[in-house]
MIBALO-627498 format. One line per field, with one value per residue: residue in three letters; residue number from 1; y, x, z of N, C-alpha, C, O, CB in turn. Coordinates in nm, 3 decimals, decimal comma, m for minus. Glycine has a CB too. Layout:
BEGIN
res: (Ala/...)
n: (NUM/...)
n_y: (Y/...)
n_x: (X/...)
n_z: (Z/...)
ca_y: (Y/...)
ca_x: (X/...)
ca_z: (Z/...)
c_y: (Y/...)
c_x: (X/...)
c_z: (Z/...)
o_y: (Y/...)
o_x: (X/...)
o_z: (Z/...)
cb_y: (Y/...)
cb_x: (X/...)
cb_z: (Z/...)
This chain:
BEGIN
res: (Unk/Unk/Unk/Unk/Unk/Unk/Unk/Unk/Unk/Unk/Unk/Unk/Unk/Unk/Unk/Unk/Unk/Unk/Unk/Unk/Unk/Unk/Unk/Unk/Unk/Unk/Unk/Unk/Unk/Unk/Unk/Unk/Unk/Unk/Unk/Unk/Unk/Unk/Unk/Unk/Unk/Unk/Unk/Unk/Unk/Unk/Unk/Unk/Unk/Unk/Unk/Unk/Unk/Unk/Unk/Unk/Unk/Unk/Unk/Unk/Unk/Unk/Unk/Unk/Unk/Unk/Unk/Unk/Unk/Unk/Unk/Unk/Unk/Unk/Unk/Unk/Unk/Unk/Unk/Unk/Unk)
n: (1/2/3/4/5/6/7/8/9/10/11/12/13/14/15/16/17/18/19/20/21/22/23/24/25/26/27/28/29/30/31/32/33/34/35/36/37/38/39/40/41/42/43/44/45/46/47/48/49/50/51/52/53/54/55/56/57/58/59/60/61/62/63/64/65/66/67/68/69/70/71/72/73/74/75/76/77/78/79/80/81)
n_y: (m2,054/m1,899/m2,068/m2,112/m1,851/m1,713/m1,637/m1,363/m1,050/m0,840/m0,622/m0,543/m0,788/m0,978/m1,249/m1,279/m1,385/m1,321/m1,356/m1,468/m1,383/m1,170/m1,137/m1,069/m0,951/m0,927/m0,707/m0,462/m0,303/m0,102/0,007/0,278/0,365/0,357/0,219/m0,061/m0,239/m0,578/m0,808/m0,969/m1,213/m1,492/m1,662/m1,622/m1,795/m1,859/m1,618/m1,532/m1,775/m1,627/m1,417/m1,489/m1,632/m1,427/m1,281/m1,439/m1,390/m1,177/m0,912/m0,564/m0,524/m0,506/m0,767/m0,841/m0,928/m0,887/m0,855/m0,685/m0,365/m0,335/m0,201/m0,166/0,035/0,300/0,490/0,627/0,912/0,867/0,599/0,257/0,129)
n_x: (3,513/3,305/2,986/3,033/3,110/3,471/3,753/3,816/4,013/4,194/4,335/4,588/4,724/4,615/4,432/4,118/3,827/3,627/3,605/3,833/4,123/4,390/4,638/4,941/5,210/5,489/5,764/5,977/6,297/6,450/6,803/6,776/6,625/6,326/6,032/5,788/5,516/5,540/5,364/5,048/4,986/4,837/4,922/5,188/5,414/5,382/5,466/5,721/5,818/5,880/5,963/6,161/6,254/6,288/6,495/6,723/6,841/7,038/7,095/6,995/6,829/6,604/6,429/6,143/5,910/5,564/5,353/4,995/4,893/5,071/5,291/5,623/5,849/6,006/5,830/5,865/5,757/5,533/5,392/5,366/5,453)
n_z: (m2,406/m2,610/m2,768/m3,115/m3,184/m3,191/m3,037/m2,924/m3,006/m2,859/m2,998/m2,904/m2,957/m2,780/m2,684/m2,533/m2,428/m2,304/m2,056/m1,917/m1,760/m1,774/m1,618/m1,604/m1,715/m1,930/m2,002/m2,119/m2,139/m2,339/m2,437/m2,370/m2,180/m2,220/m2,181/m2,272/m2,280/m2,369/m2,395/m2,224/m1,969/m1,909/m1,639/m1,409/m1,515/m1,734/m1,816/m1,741/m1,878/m2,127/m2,127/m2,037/m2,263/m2,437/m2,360/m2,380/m2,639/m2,694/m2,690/m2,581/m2,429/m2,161/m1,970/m1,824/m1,589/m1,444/m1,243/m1,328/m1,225/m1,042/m1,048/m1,045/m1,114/m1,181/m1,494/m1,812/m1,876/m1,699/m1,744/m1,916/m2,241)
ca_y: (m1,973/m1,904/m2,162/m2,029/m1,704/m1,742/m1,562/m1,191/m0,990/m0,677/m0,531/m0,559/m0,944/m1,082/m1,235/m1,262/m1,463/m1,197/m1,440/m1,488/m1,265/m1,188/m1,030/m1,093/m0,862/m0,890/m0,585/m0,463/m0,172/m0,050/0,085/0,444/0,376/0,358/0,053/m0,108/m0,379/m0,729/m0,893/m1,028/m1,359/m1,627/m1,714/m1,560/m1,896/m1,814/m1,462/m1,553/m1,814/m1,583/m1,291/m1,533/m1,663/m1,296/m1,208/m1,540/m1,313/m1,166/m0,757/m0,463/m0,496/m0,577/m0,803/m0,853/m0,975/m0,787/m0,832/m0,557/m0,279/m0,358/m0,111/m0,128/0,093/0,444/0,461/0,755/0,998/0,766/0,520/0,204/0,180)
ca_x: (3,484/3,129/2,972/3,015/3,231/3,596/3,841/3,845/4,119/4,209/4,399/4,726/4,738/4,624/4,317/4,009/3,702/3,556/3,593/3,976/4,195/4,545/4,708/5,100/5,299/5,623/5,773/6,096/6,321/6,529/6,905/6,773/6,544/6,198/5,980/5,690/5,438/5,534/5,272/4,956/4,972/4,752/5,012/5,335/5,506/5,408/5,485/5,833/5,933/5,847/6,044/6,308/6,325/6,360/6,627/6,865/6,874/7,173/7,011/7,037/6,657/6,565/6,289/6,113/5,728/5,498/5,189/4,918/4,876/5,198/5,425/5,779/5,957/5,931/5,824/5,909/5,571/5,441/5,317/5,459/5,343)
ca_z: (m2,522/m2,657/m2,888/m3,251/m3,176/m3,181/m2,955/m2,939/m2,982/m2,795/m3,041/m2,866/m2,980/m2,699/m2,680/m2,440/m2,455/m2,254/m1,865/m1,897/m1,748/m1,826/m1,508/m1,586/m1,844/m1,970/m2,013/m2,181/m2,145/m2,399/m2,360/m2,363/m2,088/m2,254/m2,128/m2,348/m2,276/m2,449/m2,382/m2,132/m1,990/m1,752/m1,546/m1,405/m1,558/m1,881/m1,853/m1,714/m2,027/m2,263/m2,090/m2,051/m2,426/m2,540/m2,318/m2,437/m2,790/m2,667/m2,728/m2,484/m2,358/m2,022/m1,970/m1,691/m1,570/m1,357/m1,272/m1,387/m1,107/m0,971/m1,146/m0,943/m1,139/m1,242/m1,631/m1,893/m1,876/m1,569/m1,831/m2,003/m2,344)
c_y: (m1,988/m1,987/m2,064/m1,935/m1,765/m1,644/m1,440/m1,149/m0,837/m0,570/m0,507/m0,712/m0,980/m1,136/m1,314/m1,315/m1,380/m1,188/m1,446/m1,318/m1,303/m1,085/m1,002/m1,024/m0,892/m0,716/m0,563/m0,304/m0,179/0,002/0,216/0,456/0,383/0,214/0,013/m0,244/m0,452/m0,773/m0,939/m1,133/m1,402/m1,619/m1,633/m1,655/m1,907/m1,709/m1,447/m1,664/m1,744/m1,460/m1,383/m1,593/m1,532/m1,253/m1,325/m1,502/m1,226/m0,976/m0,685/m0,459/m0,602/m0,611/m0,864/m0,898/m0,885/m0,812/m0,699/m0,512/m0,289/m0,290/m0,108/m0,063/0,218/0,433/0,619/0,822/0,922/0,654/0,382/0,136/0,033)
c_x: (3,338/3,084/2,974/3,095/3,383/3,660/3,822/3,983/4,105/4,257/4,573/4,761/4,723/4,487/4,273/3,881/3,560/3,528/3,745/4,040/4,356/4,648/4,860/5,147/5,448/5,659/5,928/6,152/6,419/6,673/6,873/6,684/6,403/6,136/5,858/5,621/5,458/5,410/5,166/4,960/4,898/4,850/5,146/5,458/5,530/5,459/5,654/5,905/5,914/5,949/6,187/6,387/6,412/6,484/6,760/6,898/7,002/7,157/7,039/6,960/6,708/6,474/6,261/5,920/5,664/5,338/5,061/4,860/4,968/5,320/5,548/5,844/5,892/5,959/5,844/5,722/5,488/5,365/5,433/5,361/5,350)
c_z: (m2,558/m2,784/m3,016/m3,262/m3,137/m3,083/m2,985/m2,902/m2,948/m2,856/m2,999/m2,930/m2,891/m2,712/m2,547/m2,475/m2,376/m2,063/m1,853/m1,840/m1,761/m1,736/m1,520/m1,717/m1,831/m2,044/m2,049/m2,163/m2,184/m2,357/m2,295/m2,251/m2,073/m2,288/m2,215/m2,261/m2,396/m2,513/m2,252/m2,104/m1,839/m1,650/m1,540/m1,484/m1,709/m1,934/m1,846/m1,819/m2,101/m2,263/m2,119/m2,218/m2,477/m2,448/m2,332/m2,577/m2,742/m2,707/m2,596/m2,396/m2,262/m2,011/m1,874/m1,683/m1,420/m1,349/m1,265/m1,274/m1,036/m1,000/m1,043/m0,991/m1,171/m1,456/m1,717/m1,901/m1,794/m1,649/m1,898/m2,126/m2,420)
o_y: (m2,086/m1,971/m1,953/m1,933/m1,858/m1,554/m1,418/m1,188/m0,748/m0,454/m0,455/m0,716/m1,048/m1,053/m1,383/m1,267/m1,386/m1,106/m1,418/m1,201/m1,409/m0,989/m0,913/m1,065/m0,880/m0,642/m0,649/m0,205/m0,240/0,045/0,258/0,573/0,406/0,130/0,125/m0,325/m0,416/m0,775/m0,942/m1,205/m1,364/m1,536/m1,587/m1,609/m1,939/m1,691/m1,372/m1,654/m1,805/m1,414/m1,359/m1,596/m1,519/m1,178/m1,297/m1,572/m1,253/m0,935/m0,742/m0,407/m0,700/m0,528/m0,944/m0,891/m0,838/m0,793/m0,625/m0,586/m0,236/m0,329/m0,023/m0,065/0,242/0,391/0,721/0,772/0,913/0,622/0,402/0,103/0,010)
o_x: (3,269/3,142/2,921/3,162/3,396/3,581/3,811/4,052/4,033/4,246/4,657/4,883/4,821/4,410/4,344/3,833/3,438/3,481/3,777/4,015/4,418/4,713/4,906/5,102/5,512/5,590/6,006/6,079/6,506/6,677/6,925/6,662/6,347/6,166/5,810/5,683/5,415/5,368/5,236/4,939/4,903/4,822/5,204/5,569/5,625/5,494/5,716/6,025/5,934/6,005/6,283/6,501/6,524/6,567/6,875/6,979/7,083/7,255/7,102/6,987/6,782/6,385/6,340/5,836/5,724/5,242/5,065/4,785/4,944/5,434/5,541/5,950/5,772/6,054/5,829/5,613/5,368/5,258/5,552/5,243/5,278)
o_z: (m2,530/m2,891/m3,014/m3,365/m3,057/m3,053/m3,105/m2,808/m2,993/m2,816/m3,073/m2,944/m2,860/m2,761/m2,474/m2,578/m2,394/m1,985/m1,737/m1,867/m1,760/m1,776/m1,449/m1,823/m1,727/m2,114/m2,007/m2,170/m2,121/m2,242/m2,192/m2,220/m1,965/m2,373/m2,233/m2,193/m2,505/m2,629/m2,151/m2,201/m1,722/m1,563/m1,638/m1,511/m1,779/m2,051/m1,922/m1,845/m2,206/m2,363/m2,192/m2,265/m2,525/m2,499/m2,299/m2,638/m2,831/m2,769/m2,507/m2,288/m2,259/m2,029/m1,825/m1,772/m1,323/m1,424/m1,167/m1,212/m0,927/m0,975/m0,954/m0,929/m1,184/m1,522/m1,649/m1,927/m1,822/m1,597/m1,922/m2,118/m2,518)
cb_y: (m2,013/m1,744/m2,256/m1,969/m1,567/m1,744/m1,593/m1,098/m1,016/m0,665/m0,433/m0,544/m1,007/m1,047/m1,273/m1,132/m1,632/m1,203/m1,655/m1,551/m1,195/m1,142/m1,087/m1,270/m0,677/m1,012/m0,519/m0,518/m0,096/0,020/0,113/0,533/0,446/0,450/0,045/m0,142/m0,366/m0,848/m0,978/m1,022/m1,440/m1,848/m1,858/m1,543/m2,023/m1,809/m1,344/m1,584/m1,941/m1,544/m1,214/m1,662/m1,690/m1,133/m1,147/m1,722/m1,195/m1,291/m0,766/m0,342/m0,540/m0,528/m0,869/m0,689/m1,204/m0,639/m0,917/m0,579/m0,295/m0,481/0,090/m0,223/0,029/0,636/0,378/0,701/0,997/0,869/0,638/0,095/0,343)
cb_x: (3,575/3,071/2,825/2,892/3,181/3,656/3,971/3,745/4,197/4,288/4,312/4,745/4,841/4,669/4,263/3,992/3,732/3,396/3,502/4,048/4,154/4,556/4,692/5,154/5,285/5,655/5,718/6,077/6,312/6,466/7,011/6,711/6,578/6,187/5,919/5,754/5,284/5,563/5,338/4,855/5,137/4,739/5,036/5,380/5,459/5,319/5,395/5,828/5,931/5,675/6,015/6,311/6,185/6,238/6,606/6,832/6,725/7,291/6,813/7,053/6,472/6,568/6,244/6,167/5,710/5,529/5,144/4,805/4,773/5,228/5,379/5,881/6,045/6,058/5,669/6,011/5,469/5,298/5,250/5,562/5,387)
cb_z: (m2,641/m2,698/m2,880/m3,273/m3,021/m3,311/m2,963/m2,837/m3,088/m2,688/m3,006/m2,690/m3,025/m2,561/m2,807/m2,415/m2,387/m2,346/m1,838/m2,065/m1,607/m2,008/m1,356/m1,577/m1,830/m2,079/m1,889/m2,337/m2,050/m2,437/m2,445/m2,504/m2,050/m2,363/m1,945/m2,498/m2,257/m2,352/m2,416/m2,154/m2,024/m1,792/m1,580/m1,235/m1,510/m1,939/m1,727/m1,577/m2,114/m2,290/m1,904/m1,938/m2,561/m2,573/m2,142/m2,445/m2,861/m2,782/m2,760/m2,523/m2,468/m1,919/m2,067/m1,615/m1,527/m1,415/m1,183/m1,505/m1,034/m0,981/m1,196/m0,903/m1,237/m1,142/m1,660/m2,092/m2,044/m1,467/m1,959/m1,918/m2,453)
């Protein structure tokens, strides 16, 4: 992080120091079939407990990790939001 400046945020909640990267998404898809980005994470290990907490809530969503440019599925309007 840069002396004096604190973390930056992207606006999604994730933040970026401006050298970090955050290649791993969790990703969620609804009963109805409409997928969202979670979240950004360092590591696939982080990206994978975090997917896995929310899916021991006992809910309809499917959650899953992916890393960014890797899309395996087809998304509603070619996009997941």
């Amino acid at each position: 992080m840069r002396a004096g400046v604190g973390p930056i945020r992207d606006g999604r909640g994730t933040m970026n120091d401006g050298t970090t990267t955050l290649p791993w998404l969790v990703i969620r898809q609804d009963d109805n079939g409409n997928r969202y980005r979670v979240g950004r994470y360092a590591t696939r290990a982080e990206a994978q407990r975090i997917a896995d907490s929310l899916d021991t809530h006992g809910h309809k969503q499917l959650y899953w990790v992916e890393r960014l440019g890797e899309n395996t599925g087809s998304t509603r309007n070619g996009t997941v939001r």
